[in-house]
C-alpha positions as CSV (number, residue, x, y, z in Angstrom):
1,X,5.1,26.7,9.0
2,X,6.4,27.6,5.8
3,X,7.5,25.7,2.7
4,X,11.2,26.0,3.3
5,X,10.1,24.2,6.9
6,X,8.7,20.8,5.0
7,X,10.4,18.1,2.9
8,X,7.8,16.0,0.7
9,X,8.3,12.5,0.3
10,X,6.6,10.6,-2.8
11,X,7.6,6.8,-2.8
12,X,6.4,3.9,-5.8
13,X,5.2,0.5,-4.3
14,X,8.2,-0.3,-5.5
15,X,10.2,1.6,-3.0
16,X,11.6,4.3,-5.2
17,X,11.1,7.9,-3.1
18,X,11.5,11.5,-4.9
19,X,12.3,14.1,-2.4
20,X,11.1,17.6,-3.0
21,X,12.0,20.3,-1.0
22,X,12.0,24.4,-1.3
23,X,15.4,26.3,-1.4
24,X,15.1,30.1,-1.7
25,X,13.4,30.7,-4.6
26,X,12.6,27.3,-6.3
27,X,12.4,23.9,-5.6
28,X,14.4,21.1,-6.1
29,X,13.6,17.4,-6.7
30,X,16.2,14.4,-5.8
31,X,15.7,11.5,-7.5
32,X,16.5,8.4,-6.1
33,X,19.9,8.1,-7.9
34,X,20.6,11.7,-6.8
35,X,20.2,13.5,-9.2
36,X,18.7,17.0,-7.9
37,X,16.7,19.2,-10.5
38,X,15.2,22.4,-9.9
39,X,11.2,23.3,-10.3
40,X,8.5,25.6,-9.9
41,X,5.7,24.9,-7.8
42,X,3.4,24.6,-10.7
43,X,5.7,21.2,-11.6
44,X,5.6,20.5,-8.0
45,X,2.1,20.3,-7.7
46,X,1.4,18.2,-11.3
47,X,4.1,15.4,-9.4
48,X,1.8,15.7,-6.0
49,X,-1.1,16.3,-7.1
50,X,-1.7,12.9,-9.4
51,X,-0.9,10.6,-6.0
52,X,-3.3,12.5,-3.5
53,X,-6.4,11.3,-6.3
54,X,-8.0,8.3,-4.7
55,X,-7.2,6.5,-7.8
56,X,-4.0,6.6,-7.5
57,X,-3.5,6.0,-3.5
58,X,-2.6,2.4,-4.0
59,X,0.3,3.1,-5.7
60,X,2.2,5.6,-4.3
61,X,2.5,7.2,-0.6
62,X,3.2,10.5,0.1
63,X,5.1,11.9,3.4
64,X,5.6,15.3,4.3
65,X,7.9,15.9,7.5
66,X,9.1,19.2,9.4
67,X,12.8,20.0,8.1
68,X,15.4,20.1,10.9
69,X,17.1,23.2,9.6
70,X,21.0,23.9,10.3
71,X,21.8,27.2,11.7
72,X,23.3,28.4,8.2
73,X,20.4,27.5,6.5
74,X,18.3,29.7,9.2
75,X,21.0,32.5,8.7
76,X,20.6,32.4,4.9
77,X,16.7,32.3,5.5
78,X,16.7,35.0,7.8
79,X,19.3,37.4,5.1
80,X,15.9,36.7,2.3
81,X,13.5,37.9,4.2
């Protein structure tokens, strides 16, 4: 499996989810409004990381599912390399 094959759910107690997921080169995170901003993994991993502590587990759940990929997004992933 590789990171373009997962999408990484983060959701509050209060029901609010961020969805990250890896396009080509970067990521991108969707906010609960929509609003989709681009990252590097290093960002990535200073949103994930702070929820996997077992301090923080109360608060917010993380989810990380297989992507169901369309057939452009295989042909586009296929034309990268």
């Amino acid at each position: 499996m590789k990171n373009t094959d997962c999408i990484i759910y983060i959701t509050t107690k209060r029901g609010y989810t961020q969805i990250y997921r890896k396009d080509n080169n970067f990521w991108t995170q969707t906010s609960p409004n929509g609003i989709v901003r681009m990252m590097t993994a290093e960002q990535l991993l200073s949103h994930l990381l702070p929820p996997l502590t077992t301090s923080n587990k109360s608060n917010l759940v993380v989810r990380v599912e297989q992507r169901n990929r369309t057939k452009e997004d295989t042909k586009m992933a296929e034309k990268k390399g």
